[in-house]
mmJSON file of the N, C-alpha and C atoms, coordinates in Angstrom:
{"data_MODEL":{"atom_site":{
"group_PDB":["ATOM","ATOM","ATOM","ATOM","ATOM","ATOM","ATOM","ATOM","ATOM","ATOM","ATOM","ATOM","ATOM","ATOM","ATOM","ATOM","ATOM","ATOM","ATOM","ATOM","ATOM","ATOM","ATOM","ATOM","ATOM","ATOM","ATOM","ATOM","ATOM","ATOM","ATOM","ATOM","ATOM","ATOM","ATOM","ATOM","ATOM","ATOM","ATOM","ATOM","ATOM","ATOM","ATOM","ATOM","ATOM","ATOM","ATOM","ATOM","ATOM","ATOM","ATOM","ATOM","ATOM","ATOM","ATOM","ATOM","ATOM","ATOM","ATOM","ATOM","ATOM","ATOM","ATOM","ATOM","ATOM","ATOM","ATOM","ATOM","ATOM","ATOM","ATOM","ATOM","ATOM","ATOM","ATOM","ATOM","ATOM","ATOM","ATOM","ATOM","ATOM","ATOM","ATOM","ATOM","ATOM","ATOM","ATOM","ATOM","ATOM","ATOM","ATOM","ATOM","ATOM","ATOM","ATOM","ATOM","ATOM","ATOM","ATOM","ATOM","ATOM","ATOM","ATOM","ATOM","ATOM","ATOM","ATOM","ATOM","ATOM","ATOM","ATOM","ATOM","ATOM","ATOM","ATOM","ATOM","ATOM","ATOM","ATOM","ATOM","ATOM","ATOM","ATOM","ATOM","ATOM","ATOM","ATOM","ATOM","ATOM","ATOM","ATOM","ATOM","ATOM","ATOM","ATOM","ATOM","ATOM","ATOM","ATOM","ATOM","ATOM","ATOM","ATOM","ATOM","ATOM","ATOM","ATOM","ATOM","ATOM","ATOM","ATOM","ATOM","ATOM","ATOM","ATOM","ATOM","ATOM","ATOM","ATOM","ATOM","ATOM","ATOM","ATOM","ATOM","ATOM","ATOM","ATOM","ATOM","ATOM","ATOM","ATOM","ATOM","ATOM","ATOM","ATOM","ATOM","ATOM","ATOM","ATOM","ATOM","ATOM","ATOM","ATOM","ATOM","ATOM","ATOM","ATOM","ATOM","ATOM","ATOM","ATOM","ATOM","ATOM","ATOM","ATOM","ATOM","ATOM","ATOM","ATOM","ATOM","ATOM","ATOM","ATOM","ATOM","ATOM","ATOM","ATOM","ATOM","ATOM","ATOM","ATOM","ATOM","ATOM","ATOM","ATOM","ATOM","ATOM","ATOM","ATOM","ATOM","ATOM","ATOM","ATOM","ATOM","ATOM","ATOM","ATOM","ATOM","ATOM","ATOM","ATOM"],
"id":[1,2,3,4,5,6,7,8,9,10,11,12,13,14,15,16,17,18,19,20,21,22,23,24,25,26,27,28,29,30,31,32,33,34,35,36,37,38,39,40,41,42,43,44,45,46,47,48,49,50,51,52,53,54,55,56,57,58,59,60,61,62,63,64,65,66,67,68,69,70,71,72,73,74,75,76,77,78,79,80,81,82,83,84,85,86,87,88,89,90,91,92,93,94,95,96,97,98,99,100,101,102,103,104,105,106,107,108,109,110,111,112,113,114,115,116,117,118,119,120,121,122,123,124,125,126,127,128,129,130,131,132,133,134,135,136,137,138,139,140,141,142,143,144,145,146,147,148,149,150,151,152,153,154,155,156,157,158,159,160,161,162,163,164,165,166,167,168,169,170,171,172,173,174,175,176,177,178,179,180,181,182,183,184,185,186,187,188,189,190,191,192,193,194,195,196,197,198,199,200,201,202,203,204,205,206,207,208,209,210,211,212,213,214,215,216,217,218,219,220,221,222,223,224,225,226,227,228,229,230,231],
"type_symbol":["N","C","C","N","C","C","N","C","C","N","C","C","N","C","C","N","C","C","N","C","C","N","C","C","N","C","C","N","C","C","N","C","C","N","C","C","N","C","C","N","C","C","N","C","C","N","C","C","N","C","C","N","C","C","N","C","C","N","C","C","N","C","C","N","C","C","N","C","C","N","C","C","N","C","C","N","C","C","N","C","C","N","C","C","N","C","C","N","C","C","N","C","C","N","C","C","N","C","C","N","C","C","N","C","C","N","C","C","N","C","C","N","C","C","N","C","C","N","C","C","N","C","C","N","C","C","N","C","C","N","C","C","N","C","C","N","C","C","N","C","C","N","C","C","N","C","C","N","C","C","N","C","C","N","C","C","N","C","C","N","C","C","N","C","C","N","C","C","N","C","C","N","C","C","N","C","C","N","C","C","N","C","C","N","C","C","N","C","C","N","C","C","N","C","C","N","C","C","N","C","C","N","C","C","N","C","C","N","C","C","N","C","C","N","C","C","N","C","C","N","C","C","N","C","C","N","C","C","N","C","C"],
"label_atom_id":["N","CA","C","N","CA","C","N","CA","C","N","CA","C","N","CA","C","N","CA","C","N","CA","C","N","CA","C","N","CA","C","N","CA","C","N","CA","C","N","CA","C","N","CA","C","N","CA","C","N","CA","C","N","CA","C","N","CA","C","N","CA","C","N","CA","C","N","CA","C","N","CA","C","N","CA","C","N","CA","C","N","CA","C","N","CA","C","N","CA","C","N","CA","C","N","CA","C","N","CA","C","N","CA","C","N","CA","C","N","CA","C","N","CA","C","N","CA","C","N","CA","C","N","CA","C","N","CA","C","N","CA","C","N","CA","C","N","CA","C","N","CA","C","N","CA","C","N","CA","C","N","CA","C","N","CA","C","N","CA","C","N","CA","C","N","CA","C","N","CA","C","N","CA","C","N","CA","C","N","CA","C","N","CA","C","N","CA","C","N","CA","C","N","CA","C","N","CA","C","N","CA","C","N","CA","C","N","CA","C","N","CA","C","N","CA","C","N","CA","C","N","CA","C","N","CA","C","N","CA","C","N","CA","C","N","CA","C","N","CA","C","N","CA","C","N","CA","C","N","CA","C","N","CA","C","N","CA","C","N","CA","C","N","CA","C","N","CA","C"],
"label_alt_id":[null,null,null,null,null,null,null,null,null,null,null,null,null,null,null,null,null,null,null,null,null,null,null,null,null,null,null,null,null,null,null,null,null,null,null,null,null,null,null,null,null,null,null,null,null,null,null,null,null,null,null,null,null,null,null,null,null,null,null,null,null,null,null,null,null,null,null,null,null,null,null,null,null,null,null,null,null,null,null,null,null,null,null,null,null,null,null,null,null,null,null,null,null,null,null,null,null,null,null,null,null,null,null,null,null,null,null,null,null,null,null,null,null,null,null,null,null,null,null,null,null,null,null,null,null,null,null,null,null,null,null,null,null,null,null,null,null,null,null,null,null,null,null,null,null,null,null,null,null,null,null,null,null,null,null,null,null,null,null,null,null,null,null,null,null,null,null,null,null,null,null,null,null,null,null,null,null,null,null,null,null,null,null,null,null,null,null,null,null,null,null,null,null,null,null,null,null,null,null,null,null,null,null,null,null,null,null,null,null,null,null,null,null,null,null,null,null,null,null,null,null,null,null,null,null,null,null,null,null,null,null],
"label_comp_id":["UNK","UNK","UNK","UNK","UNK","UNK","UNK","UNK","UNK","UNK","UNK","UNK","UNK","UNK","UNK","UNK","UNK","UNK","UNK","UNK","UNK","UNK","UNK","UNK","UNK","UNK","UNK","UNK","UNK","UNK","UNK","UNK","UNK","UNK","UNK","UNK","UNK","UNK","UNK","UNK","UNK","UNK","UNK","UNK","UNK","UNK","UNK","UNK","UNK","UNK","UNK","UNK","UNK","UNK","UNK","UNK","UNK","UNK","UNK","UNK","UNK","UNK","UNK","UNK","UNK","UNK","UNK","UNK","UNK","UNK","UNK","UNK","UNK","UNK","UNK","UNK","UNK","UNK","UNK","UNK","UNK","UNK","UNK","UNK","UNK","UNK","UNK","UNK","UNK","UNK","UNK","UNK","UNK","UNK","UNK","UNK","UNK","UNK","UNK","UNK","UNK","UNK","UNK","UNK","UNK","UNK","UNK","UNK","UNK","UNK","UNK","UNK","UNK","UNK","UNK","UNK","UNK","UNK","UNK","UNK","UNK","UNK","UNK","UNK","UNK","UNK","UNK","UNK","UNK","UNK","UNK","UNK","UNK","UNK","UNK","UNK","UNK","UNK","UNK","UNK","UNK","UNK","UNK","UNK","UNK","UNK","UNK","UNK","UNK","UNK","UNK","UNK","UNK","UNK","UNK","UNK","UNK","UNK","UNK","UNK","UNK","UNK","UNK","UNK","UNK","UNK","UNK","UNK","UNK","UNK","UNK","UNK","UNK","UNK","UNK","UNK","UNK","UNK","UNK","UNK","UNK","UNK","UNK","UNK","UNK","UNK","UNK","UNK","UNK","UNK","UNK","UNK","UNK","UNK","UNK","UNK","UNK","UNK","UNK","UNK","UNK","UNK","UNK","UNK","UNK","UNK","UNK","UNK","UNK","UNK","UNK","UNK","UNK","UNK","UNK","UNK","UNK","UNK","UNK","UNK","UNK","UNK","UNK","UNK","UNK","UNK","UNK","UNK","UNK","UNK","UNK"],
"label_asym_id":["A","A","A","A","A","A","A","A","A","A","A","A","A","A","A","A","A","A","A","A","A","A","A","A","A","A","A","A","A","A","A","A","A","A","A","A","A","A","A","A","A","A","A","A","A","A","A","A","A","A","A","A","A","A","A","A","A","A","A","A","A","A","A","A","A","A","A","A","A","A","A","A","A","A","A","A","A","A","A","A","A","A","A","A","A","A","A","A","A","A","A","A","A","A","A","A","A","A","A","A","A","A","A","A","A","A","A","A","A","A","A","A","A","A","A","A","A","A","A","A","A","A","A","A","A","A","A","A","A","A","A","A","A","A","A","A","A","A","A","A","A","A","A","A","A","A","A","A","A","A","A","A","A","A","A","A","A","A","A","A","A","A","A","A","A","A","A","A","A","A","A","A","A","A","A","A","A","A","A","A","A","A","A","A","A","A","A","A","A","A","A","A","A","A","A","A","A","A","A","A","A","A","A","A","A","A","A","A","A","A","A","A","A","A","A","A","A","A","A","A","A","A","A","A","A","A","A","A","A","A","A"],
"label_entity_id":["1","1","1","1","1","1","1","1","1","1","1","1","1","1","1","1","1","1","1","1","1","1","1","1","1","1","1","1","1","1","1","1","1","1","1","1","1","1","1","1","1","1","1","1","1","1","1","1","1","1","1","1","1","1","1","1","1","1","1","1","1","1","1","1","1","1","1","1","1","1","1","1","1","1","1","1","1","1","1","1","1","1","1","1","1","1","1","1","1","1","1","1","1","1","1","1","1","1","1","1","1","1","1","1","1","1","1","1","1","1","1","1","1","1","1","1","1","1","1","1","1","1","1","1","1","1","1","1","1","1","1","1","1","1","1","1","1","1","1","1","1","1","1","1","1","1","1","1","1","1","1","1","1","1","1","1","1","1","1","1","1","1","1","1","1","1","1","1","1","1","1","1","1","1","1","1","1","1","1","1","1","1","1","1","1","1","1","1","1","1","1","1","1","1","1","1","1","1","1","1","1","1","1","1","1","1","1","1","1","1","1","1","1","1","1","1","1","1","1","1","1","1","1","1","1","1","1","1","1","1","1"],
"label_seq_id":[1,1,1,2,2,2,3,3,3,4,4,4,5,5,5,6,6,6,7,7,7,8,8,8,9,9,9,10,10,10,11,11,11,12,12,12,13,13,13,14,14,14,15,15,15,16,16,16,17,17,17,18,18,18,19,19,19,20,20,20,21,21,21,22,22,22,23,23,23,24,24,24,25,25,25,26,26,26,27,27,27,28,28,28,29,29,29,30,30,30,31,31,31,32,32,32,33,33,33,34,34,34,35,35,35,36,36,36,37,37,37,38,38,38,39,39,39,40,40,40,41,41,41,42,42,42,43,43,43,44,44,44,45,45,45,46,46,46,47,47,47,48,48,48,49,49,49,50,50,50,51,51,51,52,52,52,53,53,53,54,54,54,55,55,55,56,56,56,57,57,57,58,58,58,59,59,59,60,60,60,61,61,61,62,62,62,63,63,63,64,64,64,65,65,65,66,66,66,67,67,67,68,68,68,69,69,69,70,70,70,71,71,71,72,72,72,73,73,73,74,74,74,75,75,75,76,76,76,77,77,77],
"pdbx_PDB_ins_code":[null,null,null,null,null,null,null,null,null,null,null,null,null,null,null,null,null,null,null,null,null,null,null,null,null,null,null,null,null,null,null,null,null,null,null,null,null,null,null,null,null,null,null,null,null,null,null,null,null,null,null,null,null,null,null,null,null,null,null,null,null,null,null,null,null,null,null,null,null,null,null,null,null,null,null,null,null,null,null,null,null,null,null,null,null,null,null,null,null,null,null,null,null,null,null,null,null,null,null,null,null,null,null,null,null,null,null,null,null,null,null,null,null,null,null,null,null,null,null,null,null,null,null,null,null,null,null,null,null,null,null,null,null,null,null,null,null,null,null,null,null,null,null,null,null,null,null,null,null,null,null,null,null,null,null,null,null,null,null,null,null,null,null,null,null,null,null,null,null,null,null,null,null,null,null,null,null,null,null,null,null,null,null,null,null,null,null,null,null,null,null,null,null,null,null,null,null,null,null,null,null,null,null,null,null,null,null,null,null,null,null,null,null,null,null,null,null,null,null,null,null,null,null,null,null,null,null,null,null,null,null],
"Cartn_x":[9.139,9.506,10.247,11.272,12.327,11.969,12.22,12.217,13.202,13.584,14.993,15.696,15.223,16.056,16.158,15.547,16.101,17.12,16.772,18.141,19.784,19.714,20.447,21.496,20.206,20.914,21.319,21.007,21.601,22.821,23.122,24.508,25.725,24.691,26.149,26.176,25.662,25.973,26.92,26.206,27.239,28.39,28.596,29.544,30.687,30.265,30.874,31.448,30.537,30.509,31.965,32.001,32.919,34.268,34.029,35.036,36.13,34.849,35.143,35.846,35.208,36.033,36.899,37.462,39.09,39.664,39.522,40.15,40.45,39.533,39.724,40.639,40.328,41.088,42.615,43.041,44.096,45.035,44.125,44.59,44.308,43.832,43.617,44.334,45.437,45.925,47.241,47.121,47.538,46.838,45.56,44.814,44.268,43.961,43.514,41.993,41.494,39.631,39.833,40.216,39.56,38.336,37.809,36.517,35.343,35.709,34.804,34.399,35.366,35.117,34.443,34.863,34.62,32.601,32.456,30.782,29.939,30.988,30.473,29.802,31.173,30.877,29.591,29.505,28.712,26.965,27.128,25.647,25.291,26.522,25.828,25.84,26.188,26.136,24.391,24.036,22.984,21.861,22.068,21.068,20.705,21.663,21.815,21.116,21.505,20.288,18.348,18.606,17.062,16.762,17.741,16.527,16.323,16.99,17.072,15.788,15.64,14.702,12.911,12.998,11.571,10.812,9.802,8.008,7.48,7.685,6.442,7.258,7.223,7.26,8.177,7.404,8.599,9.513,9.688,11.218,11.774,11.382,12.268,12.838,12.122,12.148,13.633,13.372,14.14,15.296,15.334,16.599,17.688,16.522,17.099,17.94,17.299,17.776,18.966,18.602,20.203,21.546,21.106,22.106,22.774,22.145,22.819,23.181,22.467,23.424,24.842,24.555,26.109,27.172,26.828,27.984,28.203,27.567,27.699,28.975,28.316,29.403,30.684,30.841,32.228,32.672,32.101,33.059,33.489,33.068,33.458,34.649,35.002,35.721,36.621],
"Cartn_y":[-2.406,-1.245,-0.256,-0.152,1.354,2.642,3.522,4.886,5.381,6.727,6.858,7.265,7.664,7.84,6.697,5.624,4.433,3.512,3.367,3.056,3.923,5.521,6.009,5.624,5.318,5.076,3.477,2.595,1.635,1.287,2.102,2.457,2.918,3.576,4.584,3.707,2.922,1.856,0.667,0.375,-1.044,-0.284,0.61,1.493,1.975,2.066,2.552,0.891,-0.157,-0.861,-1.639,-1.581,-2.521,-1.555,-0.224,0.361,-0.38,-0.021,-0.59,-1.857,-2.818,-4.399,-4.529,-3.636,-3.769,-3.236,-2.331,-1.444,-2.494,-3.072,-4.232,-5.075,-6.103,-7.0,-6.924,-5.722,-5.365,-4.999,-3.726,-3.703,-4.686,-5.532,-6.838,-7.99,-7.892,-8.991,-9.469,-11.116,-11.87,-12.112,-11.406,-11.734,-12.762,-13.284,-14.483,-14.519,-13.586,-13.642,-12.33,-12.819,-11.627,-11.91,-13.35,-14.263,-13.708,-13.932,-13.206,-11.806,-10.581,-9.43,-9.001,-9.628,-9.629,-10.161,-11.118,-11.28,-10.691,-10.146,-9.134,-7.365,-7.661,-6.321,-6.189,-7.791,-8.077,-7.839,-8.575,-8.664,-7.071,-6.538,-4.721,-4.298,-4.415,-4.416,-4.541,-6.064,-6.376,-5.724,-5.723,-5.086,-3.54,-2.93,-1.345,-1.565,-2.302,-2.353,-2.931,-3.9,-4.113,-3.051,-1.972,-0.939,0.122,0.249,1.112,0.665,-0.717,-1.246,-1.519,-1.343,-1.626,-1.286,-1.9,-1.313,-1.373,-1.818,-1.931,-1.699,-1.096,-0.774,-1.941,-2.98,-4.791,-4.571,-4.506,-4.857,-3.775,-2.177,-1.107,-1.51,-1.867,-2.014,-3.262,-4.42,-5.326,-4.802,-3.876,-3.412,-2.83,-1.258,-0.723,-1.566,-2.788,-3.28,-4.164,-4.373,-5.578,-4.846,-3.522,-2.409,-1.901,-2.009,-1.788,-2.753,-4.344,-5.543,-5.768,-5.523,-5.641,-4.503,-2.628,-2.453,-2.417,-3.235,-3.446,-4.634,-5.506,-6.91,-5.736,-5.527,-4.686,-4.068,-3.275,-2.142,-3.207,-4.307,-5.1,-5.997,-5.982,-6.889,-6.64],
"Cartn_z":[37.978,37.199,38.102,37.935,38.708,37.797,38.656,38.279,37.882,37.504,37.053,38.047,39.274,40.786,41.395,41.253,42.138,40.451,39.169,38.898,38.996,38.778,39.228,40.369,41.548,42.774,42.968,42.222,42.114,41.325,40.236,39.275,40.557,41.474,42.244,43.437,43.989,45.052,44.348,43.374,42.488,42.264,41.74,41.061,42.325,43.381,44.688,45.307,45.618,45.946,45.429,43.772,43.13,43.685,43.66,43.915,45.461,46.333,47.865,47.617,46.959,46.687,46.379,45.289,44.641,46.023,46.352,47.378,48.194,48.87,50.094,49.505,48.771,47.956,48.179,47.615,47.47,49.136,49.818,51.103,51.761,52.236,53.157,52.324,51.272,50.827,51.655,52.379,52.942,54.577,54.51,55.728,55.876,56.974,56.694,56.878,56.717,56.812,56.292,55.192,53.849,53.549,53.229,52.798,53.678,55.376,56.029,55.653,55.734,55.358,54.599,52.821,51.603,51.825,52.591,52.752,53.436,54.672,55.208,54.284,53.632,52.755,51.036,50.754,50.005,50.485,51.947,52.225,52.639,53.008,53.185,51.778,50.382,49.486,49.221,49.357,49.107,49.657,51.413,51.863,51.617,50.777,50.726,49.108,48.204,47.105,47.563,48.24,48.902,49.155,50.059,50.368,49.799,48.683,47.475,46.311,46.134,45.723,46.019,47.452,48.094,47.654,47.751,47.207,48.266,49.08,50.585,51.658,53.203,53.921,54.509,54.532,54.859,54.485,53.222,52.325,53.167,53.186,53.551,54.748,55.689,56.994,57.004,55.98,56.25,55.622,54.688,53.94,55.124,56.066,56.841,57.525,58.108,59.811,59.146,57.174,57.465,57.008,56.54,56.534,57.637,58.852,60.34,60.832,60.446,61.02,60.137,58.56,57.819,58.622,58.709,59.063,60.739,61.468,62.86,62.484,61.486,61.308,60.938,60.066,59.736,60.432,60.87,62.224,63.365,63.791,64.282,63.871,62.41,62.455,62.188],
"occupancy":[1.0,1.0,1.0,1.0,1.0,1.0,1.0,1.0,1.0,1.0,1.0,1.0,1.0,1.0,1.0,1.0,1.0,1.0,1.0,1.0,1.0,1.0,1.0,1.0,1.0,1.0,1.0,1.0,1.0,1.0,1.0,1.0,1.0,1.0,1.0,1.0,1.0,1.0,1.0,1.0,1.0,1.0,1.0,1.0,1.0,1.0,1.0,1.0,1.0,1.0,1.0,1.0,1.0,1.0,1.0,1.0,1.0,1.0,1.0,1.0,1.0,1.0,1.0,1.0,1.0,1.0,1.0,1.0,1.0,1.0,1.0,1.0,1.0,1.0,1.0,1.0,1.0,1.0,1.0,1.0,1.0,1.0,1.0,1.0,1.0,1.0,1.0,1.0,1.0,1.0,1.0,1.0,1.0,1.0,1.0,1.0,1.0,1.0,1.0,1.0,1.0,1.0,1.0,1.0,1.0,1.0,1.0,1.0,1.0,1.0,1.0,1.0,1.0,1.0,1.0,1.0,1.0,1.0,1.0,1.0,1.0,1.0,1.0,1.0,1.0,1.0,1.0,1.0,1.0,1.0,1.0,1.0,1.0,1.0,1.0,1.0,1.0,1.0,1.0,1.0,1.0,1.0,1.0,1.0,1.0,1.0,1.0,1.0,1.0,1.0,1.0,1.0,1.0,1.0,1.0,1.0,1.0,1.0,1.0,1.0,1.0,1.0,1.0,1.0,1.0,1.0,1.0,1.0,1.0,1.0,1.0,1.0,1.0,1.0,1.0,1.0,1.0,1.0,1.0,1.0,1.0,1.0,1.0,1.0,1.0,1.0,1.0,1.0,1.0,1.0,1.0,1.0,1.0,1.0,1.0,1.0,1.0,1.0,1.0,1.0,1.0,1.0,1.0,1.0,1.0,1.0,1.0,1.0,1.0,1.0,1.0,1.0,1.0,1.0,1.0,1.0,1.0,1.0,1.0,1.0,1.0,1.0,1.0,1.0,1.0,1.0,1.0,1.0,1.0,1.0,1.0],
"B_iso_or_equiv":[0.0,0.0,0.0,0.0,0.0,0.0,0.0,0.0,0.0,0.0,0.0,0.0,0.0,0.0,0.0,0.0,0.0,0.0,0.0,0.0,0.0,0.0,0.0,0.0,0.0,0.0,0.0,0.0,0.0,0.0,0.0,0.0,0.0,0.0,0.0,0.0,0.0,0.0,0.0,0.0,0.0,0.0,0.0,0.0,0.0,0.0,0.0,0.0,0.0,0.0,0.0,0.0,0.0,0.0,0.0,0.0,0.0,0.0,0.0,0.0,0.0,0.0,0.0,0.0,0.0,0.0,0.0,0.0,0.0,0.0,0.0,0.0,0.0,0.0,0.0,0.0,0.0,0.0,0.0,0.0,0.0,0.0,0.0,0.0,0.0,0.0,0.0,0.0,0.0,0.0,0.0,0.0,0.0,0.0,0.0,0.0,0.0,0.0,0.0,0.0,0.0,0.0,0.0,0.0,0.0,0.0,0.0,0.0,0.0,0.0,0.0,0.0,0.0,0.0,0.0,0.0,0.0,0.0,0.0,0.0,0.0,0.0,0.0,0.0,0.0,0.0,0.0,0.0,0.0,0.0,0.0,0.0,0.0,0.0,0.0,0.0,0.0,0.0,0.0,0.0,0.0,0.0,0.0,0.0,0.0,0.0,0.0,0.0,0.0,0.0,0.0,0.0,0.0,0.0,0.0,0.0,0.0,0.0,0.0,0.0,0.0,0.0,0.0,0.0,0.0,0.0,0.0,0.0,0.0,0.0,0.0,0.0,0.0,0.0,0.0,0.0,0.0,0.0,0.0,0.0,0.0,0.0,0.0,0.0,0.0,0.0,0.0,0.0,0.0,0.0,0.0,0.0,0.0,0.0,0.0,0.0,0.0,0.0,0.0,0.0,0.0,0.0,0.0,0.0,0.0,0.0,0.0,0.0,0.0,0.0,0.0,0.0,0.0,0.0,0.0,0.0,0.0,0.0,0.0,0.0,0.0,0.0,0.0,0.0,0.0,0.0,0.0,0.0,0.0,0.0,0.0],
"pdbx_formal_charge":[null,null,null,null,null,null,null,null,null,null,null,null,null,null,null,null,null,null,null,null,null,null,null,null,null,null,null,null,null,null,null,null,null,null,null,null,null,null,null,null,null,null,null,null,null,null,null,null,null,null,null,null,null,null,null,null,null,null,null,null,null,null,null,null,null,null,null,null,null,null,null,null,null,null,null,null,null,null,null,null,null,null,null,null,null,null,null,null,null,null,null,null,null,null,null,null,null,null,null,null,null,null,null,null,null,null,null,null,null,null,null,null,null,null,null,null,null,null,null,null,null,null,null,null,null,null,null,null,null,null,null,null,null,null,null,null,null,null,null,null,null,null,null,null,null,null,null,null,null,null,null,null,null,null,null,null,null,null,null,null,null,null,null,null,null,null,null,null,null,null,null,null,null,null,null,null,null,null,null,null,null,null,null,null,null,null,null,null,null,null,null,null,null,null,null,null,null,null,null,null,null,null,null,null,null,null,null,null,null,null,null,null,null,null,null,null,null,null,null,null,null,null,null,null,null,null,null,null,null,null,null],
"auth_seq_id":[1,1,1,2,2,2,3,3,3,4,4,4,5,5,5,6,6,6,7,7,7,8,8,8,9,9,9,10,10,10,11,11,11,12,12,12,13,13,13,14,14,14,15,15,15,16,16,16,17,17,17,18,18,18,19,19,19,20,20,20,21,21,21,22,22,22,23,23,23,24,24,24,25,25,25,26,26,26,27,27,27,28,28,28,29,29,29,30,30,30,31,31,31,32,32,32,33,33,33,34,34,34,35,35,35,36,36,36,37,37,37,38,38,38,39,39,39,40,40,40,41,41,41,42,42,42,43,43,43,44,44,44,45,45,45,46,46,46,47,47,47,48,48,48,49,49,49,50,50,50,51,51,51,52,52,52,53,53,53,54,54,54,55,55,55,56,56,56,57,57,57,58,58,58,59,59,59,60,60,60,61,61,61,62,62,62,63,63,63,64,64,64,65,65,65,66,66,66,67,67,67,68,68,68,69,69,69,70,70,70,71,71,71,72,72,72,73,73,73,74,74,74,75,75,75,76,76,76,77,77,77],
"auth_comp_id":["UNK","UNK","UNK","UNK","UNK","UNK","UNK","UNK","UNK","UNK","UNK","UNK","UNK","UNK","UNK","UNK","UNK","UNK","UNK","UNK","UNK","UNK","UNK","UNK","UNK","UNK","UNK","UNK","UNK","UNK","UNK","UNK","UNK","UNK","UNK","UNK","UNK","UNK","UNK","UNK","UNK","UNK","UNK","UNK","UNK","UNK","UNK","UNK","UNK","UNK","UNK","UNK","UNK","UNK","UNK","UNK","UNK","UNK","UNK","UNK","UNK","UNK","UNK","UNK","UNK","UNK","UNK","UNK","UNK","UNK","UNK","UNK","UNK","UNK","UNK","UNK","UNK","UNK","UNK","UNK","UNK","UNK","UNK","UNK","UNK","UNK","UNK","UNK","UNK","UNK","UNK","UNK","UNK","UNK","UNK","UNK","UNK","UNK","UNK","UNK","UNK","UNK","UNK","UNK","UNK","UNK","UNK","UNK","UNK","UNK","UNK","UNK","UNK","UNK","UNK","UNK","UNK","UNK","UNK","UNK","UNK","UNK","UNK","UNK","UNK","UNK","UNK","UNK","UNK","UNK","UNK","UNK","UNK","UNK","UNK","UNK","UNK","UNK","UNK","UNK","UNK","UNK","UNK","UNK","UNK","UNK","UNK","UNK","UNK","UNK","UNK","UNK","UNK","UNK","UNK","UNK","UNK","UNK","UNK","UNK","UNK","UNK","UNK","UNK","UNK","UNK","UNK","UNK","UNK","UNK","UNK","UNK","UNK","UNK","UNK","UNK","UNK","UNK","UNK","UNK","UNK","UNK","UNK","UNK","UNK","UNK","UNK","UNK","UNK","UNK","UNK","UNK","UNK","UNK","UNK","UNK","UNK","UNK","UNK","UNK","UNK","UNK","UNK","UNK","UNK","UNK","UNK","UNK","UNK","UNK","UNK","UNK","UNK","UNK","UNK","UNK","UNK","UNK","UNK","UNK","UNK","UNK","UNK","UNK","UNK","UNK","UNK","UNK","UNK","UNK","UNK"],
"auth_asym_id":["A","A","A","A","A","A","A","A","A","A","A","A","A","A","A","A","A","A","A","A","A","A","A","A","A","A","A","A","A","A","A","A","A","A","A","A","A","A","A","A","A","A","A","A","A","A","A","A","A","A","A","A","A","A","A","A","A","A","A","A","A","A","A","A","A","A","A","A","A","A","A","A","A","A","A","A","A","A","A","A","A","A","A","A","A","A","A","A","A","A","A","A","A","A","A","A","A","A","A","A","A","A","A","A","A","A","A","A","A","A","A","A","A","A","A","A","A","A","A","A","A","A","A","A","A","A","A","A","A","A","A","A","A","A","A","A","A","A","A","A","A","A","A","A","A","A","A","A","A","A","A","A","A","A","A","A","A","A","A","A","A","A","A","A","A","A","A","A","A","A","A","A","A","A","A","A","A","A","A","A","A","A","A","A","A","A","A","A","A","A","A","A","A","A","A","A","A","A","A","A","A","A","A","A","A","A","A","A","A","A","A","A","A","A","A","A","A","A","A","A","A","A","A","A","A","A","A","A","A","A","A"],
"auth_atom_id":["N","CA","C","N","CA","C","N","CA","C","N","CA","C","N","CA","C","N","CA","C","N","CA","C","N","CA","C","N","CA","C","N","CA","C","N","CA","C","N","CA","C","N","CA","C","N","CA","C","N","CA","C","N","CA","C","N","CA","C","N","CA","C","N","CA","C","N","CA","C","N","CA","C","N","CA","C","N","CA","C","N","CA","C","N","CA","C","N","CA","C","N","CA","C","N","CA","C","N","CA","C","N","CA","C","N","CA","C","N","CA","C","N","CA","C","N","CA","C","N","CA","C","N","CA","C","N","CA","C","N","CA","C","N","CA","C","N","CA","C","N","CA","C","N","CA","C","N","CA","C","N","CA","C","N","CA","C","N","CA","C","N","CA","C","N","CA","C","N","CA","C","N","CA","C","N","CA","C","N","CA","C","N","CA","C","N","CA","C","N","CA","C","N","CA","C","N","CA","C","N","CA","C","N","CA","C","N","CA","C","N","CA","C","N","CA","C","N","CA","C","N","CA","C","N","CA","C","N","CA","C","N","CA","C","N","CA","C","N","CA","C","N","CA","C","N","CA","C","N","CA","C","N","CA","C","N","CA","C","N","CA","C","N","CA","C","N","CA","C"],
"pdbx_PDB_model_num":[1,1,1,1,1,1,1,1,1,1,1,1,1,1,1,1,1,1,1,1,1,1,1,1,1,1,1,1,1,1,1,1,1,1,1,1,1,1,1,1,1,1,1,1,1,1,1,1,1,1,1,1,1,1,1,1,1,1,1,1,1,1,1,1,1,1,1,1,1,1,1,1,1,1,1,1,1,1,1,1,1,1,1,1,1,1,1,1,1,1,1,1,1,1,1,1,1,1,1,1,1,1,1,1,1,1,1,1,1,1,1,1,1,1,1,1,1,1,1,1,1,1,1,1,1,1,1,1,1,1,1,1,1,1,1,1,1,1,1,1,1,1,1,1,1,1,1,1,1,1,1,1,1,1,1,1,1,1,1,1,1,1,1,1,1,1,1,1,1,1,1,1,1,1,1,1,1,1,1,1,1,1,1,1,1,1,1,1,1,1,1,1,1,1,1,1,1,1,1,1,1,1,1,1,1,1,1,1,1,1,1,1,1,1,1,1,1,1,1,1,1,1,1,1,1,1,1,1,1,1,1]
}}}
């Protein structure tokens, strides 16, 4: 069961998120590791809803750390 502050905040991450994707899509068109990027930018996607989602301290914890490994992957690449 979500609350109305964690669906809120999941409307404005998806909602931001899809935004970010067209954006990329479009500027990174003819790169050749768009595919990389694009998963890079999904799994910080994902991990930024996990930790928007958590019920227990684990999940948060695992949300936090794969939210700093996705944009460590991106600023890197």
């Amino acid at each position: 069961m979500f609350d109305s502050v964690t669906a809120t905040m999941m409307v404005l991450v998806v909602f931001v998120s899809f935004l970010v994707h067209l954006y990329s899509m479009d500027y990174m068109n003819g790169d050749p590791h768009i595919i990389r990027f694009l998963g890079y930018l999904s799994l910080f996607t994902f991990f930024m809803l996990m930790l928007i989602t958590s019920g227990t301290f684990v999940q948060l914890f695992l949300g936090w750390e794969g939210v700093g490994l996705s944009s460590y992957l991106l600023i890197n690449f």
